[in-house]
ZADO-102092 format. One record per atom (N, C-alpha, C): residue in one letter; z, y, x; residue number from 1; atom name. Coordinates in steps of 0.2 Angstrom, whole numbers, plus 5000, padded with zeros to 4 digits. Example, Ala and Ser with C-alpha at 12.3 -4.5 7.8 and 13.67 -1.06 7.14 Angstrom:
// ZADO-102092
+---------+------+------+------+------+--------+
: drenvex :   pz :   py :   px : mivo : rodren :
+---------+------+------+------+------+--------+
:       a : 5039 : 4972 : 5066 :    1 :      N :
:       a : 5039 : 4978 : 5062 :    1 :     CA :
:       a : 5039 : 4984 : 5066 :    1 :      C :
:       s : 5035 : 4989 : 5064 :    2 :      N :
:       s : 5036 : 4995 : 5068 :    2 :     CA :
:       s : 5039 : 5000 : 5064 :    2 :      C :
+---------+------+------+------+------+--------+
***
This chain:
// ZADO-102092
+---------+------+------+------+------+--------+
: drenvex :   pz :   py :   px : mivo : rodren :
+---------+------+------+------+------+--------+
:       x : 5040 : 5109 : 4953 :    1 :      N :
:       x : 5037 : 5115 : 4952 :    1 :     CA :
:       x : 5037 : 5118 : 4945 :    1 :      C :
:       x : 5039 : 5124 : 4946 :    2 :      N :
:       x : 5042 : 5127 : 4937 :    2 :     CA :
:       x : 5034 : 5131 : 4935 :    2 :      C :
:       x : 5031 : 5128 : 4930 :    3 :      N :
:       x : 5024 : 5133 : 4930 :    3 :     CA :
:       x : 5024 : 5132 : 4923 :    3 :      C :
:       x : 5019 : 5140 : 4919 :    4 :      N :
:       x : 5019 : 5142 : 4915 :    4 :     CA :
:       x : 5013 : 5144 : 4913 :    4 :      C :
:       x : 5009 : 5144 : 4907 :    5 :      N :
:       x : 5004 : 5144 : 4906 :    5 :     CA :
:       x : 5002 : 5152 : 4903 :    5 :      C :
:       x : 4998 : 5155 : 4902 :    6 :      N :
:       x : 4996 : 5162 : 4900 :    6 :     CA :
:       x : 4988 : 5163 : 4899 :    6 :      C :
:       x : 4985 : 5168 : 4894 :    7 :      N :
:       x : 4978 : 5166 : 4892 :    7 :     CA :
:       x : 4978 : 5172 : 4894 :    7 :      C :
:       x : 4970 : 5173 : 4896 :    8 :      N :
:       x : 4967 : 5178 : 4897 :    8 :     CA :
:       x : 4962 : 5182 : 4890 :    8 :      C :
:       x : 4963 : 5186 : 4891 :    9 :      N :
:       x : 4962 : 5192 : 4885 :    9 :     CA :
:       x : 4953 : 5192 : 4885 :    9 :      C :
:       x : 4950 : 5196 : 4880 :   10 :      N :
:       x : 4944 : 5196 : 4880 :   10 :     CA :
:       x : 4942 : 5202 : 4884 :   10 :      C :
:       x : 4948 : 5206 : 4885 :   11 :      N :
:       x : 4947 : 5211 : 4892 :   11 :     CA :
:       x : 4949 : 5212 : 4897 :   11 :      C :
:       x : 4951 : 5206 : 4898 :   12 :      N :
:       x : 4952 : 5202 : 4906 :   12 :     CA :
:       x : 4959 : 5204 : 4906 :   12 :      C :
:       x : 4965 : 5204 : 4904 :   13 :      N :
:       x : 4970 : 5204 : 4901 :   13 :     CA :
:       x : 4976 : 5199 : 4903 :   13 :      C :
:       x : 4979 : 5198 : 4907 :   14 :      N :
:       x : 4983 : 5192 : 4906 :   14 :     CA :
:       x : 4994 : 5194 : 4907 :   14 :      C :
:       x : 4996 : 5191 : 4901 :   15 :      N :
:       x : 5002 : 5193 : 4900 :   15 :     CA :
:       x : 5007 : 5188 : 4906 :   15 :      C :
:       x : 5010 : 5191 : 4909 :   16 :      N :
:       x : 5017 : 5187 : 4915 :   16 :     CA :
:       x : 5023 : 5186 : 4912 :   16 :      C :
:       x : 5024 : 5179 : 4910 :   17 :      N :
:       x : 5029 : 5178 : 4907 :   17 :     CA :
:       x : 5035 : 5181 : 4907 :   17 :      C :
:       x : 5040 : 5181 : 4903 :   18 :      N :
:       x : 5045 : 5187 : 4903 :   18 :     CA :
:       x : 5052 : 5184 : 4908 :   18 :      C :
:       x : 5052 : 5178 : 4907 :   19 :      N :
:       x : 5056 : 5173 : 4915 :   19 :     CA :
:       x : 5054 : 5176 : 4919 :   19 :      C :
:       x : 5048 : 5179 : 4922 :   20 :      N :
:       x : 5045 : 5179 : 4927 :   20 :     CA :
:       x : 5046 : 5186 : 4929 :   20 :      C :
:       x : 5044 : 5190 : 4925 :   21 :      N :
:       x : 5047 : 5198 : 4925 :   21 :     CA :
:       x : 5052 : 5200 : 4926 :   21 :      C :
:       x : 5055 : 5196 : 4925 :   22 :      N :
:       x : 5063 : 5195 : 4927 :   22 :     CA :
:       x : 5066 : 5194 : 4931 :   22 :      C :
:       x : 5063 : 5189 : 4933 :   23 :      N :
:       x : 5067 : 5186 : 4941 :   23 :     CA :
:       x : 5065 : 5191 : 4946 :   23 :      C :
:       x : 5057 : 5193 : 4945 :   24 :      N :
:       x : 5055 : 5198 : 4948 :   24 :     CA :
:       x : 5056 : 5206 : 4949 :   24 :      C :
:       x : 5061 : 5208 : 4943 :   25 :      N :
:       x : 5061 : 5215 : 4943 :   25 :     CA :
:       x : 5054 : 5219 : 4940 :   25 :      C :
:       x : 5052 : 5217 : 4939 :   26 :      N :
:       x : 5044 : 5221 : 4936 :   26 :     CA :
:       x : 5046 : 5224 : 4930 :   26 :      C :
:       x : 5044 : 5230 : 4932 :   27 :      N :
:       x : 5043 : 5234 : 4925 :   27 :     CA :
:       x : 5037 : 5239 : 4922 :   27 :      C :
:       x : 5037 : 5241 : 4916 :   28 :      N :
:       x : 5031 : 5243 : 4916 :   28 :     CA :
:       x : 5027 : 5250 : 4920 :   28 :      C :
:       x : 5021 : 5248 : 4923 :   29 :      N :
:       x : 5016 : 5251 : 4927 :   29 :     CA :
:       x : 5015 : 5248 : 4937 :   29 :      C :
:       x : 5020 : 5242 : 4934 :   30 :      N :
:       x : 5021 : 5239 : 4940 :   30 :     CA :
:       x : 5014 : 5236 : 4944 :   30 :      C :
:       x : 5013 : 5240 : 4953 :   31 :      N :
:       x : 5007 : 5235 : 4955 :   31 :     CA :
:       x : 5007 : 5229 : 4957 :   31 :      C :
:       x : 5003 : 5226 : 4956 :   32 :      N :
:       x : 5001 : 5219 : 4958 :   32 :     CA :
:       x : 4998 : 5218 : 4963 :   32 :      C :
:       x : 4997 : 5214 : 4968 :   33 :      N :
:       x : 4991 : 5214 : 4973 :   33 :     CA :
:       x : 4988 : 5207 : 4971 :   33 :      C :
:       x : 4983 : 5207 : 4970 :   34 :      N :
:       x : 4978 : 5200 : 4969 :   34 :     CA :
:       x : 4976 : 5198 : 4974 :   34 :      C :
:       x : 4976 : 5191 : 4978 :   35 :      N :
:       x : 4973 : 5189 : 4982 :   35 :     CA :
:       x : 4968 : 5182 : 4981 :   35 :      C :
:       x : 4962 : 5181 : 4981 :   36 :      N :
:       x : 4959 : 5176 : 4978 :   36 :     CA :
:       x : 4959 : 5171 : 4985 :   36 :      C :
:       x : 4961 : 5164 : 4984 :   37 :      N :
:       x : 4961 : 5160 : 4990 :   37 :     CA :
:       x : 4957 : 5154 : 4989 :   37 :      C :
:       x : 4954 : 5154 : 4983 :   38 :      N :
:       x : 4949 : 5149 : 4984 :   38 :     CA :
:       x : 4946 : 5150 : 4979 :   38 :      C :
:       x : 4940 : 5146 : 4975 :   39 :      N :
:       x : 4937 : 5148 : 4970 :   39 :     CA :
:       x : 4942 : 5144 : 4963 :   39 :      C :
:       x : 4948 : 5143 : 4964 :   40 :      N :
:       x : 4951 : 5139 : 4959 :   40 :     CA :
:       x : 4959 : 5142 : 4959 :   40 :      C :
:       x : 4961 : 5147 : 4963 :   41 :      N :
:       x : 4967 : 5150 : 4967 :   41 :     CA :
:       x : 4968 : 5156 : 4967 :   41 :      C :
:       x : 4973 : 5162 : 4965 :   42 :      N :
:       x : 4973 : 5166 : 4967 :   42 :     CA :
:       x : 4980 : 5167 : 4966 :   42 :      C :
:       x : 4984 : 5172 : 4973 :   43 :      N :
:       x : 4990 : 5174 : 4976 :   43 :     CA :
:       x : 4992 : 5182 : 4971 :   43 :      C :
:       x : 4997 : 5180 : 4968 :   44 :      N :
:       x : 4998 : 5188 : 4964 :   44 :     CA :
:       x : 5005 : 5190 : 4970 :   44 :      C :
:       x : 5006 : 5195 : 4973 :   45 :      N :
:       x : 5013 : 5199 : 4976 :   45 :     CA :
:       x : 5012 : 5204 : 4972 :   45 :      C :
:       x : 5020 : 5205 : 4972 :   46 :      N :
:       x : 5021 : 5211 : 4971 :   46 :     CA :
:       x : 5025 : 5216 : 4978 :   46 :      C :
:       x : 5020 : 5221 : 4978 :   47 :      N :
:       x : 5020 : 5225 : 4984 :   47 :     CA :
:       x : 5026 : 5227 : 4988 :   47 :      C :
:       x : 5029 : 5230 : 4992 :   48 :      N :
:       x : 5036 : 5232 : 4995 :   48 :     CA :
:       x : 5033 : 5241 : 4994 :   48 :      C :
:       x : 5040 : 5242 : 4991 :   49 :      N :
:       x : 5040 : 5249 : 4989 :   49 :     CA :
:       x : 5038 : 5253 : 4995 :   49 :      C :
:       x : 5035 : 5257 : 4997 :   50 :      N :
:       x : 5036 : 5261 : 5000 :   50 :     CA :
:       x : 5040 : 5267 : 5004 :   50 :      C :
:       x : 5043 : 5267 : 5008 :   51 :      N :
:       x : 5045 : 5276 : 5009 :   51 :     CA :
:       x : 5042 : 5279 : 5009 :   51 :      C :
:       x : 5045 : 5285 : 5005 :   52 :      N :
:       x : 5042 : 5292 : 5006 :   52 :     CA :
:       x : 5043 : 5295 : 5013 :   52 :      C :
:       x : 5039 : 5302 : 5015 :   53 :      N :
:       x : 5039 : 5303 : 5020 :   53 :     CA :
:       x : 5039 : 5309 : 5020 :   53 :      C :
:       x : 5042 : 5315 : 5021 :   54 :      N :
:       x : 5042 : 5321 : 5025 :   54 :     CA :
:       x : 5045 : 5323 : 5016 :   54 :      C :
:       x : 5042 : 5330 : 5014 :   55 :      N :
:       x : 5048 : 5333 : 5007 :   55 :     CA :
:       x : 5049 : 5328 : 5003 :   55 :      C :
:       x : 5044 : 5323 : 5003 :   56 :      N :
:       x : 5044 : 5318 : 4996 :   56 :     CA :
:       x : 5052 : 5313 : 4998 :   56 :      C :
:       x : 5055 : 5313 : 5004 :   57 :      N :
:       x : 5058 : 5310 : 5005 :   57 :     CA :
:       x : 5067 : 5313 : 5002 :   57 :      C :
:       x : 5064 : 5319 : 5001 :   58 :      N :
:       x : 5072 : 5323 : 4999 :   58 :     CA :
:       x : 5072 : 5321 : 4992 :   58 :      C :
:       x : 5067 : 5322 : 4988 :   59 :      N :
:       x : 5067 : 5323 : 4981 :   59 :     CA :
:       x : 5074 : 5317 : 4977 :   59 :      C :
:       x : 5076 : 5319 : 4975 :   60 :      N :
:       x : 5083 : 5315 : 4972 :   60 :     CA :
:       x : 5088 : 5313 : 4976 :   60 :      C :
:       x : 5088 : 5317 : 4982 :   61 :      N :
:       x : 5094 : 5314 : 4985 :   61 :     CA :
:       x : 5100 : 5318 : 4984 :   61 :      C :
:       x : 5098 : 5324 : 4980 :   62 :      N :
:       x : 5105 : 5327 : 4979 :   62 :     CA :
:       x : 5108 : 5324 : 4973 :   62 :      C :
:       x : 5103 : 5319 : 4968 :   63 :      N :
:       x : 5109 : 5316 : 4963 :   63 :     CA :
:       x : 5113 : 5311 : 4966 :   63 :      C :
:       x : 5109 : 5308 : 4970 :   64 :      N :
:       x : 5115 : 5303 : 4972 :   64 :     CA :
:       x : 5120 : 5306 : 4974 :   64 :      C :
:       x : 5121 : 5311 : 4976 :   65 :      N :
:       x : 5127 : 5314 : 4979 :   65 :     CA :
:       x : 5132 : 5316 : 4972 :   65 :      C :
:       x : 5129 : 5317 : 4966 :   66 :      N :
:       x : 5135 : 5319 : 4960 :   66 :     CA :
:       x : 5137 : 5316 : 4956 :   66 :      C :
:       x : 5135 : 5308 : 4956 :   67 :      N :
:       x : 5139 : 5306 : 4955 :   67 :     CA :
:       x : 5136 : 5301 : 4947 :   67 :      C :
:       x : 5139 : 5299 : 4943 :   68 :      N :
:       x : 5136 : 5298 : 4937 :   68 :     CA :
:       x : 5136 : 5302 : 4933 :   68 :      C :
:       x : 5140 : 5306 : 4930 :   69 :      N :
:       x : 5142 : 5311 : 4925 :   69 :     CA :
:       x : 5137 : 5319 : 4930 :   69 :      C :
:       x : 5135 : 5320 : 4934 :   70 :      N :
:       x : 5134 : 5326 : 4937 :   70 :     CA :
:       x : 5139 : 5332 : 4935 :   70 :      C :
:       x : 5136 : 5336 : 4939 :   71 :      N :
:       x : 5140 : 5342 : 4940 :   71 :     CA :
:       x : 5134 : 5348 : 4937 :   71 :      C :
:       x : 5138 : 5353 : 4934 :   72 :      N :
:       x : 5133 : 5359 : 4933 :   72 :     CA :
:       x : 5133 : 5363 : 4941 :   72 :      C :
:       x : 5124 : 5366 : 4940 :   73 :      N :
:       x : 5123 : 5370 : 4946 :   73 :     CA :
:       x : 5128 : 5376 : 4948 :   73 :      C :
:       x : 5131 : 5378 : 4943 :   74 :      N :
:       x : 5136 : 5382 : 4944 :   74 :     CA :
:       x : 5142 : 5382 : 4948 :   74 :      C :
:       x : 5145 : 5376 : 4947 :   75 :      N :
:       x : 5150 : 5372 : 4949 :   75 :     CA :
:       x : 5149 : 5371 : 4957 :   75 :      C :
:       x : 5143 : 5369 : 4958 :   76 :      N :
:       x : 5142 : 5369 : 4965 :   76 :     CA :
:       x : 5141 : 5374 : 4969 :   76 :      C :
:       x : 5138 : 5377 : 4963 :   77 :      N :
:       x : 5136 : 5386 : 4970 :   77 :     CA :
:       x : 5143 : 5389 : 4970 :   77 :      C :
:       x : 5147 : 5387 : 4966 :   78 :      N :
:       x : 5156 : 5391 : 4968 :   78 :     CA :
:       x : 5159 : 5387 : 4973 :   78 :      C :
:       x : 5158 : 5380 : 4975 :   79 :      N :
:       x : 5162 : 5376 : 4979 :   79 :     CA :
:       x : 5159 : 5378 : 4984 :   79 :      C :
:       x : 5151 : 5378 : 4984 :   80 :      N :
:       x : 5147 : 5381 : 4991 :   80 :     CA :
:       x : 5149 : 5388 : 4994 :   80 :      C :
:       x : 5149 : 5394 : 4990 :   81 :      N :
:       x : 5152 : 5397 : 4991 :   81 :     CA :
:       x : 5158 : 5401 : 4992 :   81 :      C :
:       x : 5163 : 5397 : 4992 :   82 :      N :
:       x : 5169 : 5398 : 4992 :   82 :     CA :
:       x : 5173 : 5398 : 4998 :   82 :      C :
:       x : 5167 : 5397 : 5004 :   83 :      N :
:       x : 5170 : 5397 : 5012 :   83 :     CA :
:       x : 5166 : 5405 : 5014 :   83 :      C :
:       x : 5162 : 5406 : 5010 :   84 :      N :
:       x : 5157 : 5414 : 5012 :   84 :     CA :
:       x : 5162 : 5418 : 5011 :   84 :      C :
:       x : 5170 : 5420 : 5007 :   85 :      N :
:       x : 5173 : 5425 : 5008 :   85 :     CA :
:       x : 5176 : 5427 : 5014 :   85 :      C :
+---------+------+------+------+------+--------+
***
């Protein structure tokens, strides 16, 4: 068992080793869910992203489609338009 020790702050405070943030992908503002399983035990997950649903779900899906570098809006509204003549 690979285990790591961390103190608890005087504001209840406790730092997640940087190995560990790592392995895990965590990044700042990340939720944690705490589950306490005994009086000597508690289960820390990190929650499964959720879907969005209904408009929330479009929001940035038109960058995936540009690419890395993007395209100016112009440049699209010509290729979009270039079947209306």
């Amino acid at each position: 068992m690979n285990t790591r020790t961390t103190v608890v702050t005087e504001r209840g405070q406790v730092s997640i080793p940087a190995a560990i943030r790592k392995e895990l992908g965590l990044k700042p503002g990340q939720a944690l869910v705490w589950e306490k399983l005994s009086d000597r035990e508690c289960l820390v997950r990190v929650p499964r992203k959720k879907k969005p649903l209904g408009a929330k779900a479009m929001l940035g899906f038109a960058a995936r489609l540009r690419g890395e570098k993007g395209r100016p809006t112009a440049e699209w509204m010509a290729e979009l338009r270039a079947g209306e003549k």
